[in-house]
PLY file of the C-alpha trace (Angstrom):
ply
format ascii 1.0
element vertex 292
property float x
property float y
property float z
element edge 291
property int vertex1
property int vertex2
end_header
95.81 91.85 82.52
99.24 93.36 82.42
101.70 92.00 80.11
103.93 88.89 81.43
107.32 90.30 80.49
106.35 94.32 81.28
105.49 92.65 84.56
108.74 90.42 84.82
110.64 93.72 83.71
109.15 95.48 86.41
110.04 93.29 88.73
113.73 93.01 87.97
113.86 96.74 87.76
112.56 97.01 91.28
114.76 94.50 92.24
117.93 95.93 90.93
116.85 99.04 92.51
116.71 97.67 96.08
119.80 95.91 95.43
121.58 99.77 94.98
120.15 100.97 97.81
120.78 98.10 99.87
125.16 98.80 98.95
124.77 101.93 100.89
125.52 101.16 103.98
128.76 99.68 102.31
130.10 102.12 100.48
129.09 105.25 103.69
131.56 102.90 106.03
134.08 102.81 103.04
133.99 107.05 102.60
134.13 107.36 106.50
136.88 105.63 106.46
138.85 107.83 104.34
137.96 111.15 106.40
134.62 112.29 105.26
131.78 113.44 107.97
128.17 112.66 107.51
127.46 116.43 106.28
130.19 116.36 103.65
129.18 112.94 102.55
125.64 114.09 102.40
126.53 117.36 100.06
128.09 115.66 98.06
126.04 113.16 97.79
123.06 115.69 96.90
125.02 117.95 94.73
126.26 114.99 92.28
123.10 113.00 92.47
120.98 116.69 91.86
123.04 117.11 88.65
122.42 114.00 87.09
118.55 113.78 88.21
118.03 117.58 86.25
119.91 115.59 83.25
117.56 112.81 83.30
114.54 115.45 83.81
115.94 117.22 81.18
115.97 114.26 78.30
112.88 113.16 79.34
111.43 116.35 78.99
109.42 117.11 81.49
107.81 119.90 83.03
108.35 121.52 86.66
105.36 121.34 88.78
103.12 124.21 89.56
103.83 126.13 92.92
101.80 124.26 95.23
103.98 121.16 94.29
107.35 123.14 94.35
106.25 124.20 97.58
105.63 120.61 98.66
109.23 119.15 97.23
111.59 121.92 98.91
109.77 120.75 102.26
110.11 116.81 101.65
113.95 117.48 100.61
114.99 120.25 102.86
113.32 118.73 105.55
112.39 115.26 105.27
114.72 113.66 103.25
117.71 116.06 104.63
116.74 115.15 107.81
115.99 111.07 106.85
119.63 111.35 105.39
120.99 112.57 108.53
119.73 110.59 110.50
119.98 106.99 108.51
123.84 108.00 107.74
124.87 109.03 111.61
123.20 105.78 112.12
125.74 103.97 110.65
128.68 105.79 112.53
126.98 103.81 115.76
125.44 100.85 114.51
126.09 97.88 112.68
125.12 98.03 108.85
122.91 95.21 109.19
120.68 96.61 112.21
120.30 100.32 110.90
118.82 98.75 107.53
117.01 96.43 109.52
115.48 99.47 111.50
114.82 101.44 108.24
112.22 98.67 106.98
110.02 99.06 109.92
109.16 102.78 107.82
106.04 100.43 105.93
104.70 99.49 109.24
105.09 103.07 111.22
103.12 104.66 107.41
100.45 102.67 108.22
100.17 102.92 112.09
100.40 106.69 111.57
97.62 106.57 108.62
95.72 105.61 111.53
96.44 108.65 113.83
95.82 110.95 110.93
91.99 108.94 111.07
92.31 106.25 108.45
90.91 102.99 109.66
92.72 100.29 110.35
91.63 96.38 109.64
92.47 93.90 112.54
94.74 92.14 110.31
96.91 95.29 109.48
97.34 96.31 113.06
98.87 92.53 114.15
101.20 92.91 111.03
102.32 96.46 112.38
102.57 94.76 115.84
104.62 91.52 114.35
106.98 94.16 112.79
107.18 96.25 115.89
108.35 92.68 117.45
110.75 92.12 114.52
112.26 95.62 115.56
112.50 94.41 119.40
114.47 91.48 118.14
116.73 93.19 115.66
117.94 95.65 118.21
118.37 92.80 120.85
120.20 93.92 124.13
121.34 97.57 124.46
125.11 96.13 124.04
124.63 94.68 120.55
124.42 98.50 119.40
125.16 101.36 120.56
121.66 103.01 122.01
122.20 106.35 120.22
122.51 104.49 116.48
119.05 102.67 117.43
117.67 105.98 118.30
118.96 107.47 114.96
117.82 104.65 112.74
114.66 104.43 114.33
113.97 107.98 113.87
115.39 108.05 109.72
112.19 105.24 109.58
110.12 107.26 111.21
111.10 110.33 109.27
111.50 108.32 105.97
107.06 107.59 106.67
106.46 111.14 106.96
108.52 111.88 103.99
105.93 109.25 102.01
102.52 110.62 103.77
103.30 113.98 102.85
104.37 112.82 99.51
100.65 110.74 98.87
99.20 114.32 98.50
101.44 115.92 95.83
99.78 117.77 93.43
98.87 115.72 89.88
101.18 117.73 87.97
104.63 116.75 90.33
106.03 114.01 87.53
108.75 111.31 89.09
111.97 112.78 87.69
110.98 116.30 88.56
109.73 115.30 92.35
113.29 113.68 92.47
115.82 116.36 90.98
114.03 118.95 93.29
114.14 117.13 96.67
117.91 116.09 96.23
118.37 119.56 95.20
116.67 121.11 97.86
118.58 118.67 100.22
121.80 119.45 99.10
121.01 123.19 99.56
120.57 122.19 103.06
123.76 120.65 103.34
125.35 123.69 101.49
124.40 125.47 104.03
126.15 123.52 106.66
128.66 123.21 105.36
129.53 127.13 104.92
129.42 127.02 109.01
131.18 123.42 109.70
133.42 123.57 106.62
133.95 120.25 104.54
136.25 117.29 105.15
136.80 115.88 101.33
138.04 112.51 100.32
141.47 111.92 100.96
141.57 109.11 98.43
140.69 107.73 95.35
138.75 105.19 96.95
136.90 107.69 99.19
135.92 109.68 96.44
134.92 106.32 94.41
132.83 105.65 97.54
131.64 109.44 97.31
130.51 108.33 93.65
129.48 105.10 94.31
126.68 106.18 96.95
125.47 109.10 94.47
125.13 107.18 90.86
124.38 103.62 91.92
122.88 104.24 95.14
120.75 107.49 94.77
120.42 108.17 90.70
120.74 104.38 89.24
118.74 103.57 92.13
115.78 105.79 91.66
115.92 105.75 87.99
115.63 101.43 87.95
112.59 102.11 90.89
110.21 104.34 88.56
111.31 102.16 85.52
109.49 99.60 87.80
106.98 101.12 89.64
105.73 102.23 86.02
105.26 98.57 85.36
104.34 96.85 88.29
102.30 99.98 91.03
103.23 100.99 94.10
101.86 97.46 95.82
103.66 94.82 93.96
106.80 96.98 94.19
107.45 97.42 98.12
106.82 93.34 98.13
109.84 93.39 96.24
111.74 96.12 97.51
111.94 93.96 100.96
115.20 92.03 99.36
117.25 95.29 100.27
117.97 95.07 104.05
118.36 91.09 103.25
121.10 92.51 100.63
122.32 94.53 103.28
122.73 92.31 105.61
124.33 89.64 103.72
127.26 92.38 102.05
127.71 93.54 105.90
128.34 90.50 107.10
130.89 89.16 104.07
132.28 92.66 103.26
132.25 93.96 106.75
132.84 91.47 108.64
129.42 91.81 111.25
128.02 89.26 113.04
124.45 88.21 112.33
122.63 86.40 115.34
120.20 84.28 115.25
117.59 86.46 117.17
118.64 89.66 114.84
117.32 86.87 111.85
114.32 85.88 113.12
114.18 89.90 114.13
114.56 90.97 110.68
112.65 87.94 109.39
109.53 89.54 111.21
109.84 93.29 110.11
110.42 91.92 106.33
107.46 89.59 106.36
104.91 92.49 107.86
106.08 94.28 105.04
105.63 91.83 102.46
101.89 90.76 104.11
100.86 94.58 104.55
101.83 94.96 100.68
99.76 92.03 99.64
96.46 93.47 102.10
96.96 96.65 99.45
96.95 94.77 96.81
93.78 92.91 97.33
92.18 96.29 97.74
93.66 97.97 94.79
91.06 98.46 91.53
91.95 95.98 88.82
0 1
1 2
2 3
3 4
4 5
5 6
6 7
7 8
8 9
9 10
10 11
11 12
12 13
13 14
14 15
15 16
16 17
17 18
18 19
19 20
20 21
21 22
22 23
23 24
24 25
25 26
26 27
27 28
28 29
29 30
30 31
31 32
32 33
33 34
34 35
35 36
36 37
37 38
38 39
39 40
40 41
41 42
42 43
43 44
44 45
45 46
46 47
47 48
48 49
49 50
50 51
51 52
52 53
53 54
54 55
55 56
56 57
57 58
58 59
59 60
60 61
61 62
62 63
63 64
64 65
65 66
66 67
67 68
68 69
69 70
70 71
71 72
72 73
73 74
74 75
75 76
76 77
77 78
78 79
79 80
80 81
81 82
82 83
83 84
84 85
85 86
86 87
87 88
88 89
89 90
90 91
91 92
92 93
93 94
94 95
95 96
96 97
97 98
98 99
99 100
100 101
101 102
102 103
103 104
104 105
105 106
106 107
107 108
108 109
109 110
110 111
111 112
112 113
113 114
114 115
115 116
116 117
117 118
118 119
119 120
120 121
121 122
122 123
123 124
124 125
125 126
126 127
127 128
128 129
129 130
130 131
131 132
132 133
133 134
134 135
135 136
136 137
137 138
138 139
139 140
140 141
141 142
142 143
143 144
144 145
145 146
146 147
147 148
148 149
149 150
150 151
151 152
152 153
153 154
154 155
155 156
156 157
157 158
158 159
159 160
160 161
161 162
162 163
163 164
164 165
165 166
166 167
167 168
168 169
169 170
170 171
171 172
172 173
173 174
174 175
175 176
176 177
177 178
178 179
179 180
180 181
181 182
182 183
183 184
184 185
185 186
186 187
187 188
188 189
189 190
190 191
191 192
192 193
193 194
194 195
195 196
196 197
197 198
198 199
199 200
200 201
201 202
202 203
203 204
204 205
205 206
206 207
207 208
208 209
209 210
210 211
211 212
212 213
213 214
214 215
215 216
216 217
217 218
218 219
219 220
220 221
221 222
222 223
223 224
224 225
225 226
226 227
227 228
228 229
229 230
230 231
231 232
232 233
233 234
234 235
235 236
236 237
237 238
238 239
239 240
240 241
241 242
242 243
243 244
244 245
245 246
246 247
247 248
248 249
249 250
250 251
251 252
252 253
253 254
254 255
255 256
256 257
257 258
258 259
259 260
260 261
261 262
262 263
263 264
264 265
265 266
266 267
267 268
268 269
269 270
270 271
271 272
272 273
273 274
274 275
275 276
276 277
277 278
278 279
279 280
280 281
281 282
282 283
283 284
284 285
285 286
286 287
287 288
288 289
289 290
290 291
């Protein structure tokens, strides 16, 4: 039986890791604001958050993974998580805060609905929790006014990117360690970024508060982020730790609505209410049917 406080530790590292990734959406509004597009952000985003991930591989001294696995992390961060970035952050230039993180969370139900096309079997129970999310979702986005279509379409497709990104990363090789999977897929994102940017040019902070944003979204929400979710996933396992994770779009929603202003409806509640309690039961299926 694990210990009581590693457990409690885990928990609180989890926690505080949801919590910085749930300030995102905050602090991308606050660096749009100021000038920056969504490719600009995104480099540097990636280049800051790259150097500091290869400083925490580096102390913890670890070793890069064999080819098969290097292979494996330039695809899931030049593709998947480039493309999940994209996606998530144009989101936000159309949607409110508190729907695109909404939208995001449906990514637990959409891994295990497409486990199923790839063969895996599904239990009647899991498929009416992927159905009561796929409600949730209906109610979140509400009428086609309450957002515009085009940021629906983009933050559905970062969730649906975002459960790709996490299939493809269930088969990494044994020898891809946490820090080194995450230095080399921001890396290999911001390469992709670098790259657009030498044909679109940047548009840099024109602020200190844009480039505090700038900052803000690469330490707390990318490297303090991931750093307090392996500190807890070490702890806790995979199961336990998406149960907890589910207080970031709550987070979300509640800093939108005092820090931006938005509106939360009643329906987008009982919408988001849905998609977070699917999660939460789908997490606690796995964990009845994880080894002790």
């Amino acid at each position: 039986m694990p210990d009581r406080k590693a457990a409690a530790l885990g928990a609180a590292y989890i926690v505080a890791s949801a919590l910085c990734f749930g300030a995102m959406p905050i602090f991308a509004r606050a660096a749009y604001a100021d000038g920056l597009d969504t490719s600009t952000l995104l480099l540097l985003r990636f280049a800051l958050a790259a150097a500091l991930l290869w400083t925490l591989f580096l102390v913890r001294g670890e070793r890069l993974p064999g080819r098969r696995g290097l292979l494996m992390l330039a695809g899931m961060g030049g593709i998947g998580y480039a493309g999940q970035a994209f996606s998530y952050f144009t989101a936000l230039t159309l949607a409110s805060a508190g729907l695109v993180a909404l939208l995001l969370y449906l990514y637990p139900a959409l891994v295990t609905l497409l486990s199923r096309l790839l063969g895996h079997h599904l239990s009647g129970a899991q498929v009416l929790l992927v159905g009561m999310a796929l409600l949730g979702s209906v109610l979140t986005i509400g009428r086609a006014g309450d957002g515009k279509p085009l940021g629906i379409f983009f933050g559905l497709l970062a969730a649906l990117i975002y459960s790709g990104y996490i299939l493809v990363g269930s088969r990494l090789p044994a020898d891809v360690t946490p820090a080194a999977s995450s230095a080399l897929v921001a890396t290999s994102a911001g390469l992709v970024y670098g790259a657009v940017a030498l044909f679109r040019g940047v548009r840099l902070p024109q602020s200190a508060a844009g480039w505090g944003a700038v900052a803000a979204i690469a330490v707390v929400c990318t490297v303090l982020a991931i750093a307090f979710f392996l500190a807890g996933l070490a702890r806790i396992g995979p199961v336990k730790a998406s149960i907890y994770s589910t207080v970031e779009p709550a987070f979300t929603l509640l800093l939108a609505a005092l820090l931006l202003g938005e509106t939360v409806t009643a329906l987008r509640l009982v919408g988001g209410a849905l998609i977070i309690g699917a999660v939460i039961l789908l997490a606690r299926l796995d964990l009845r049917r994880a080894p002790l």
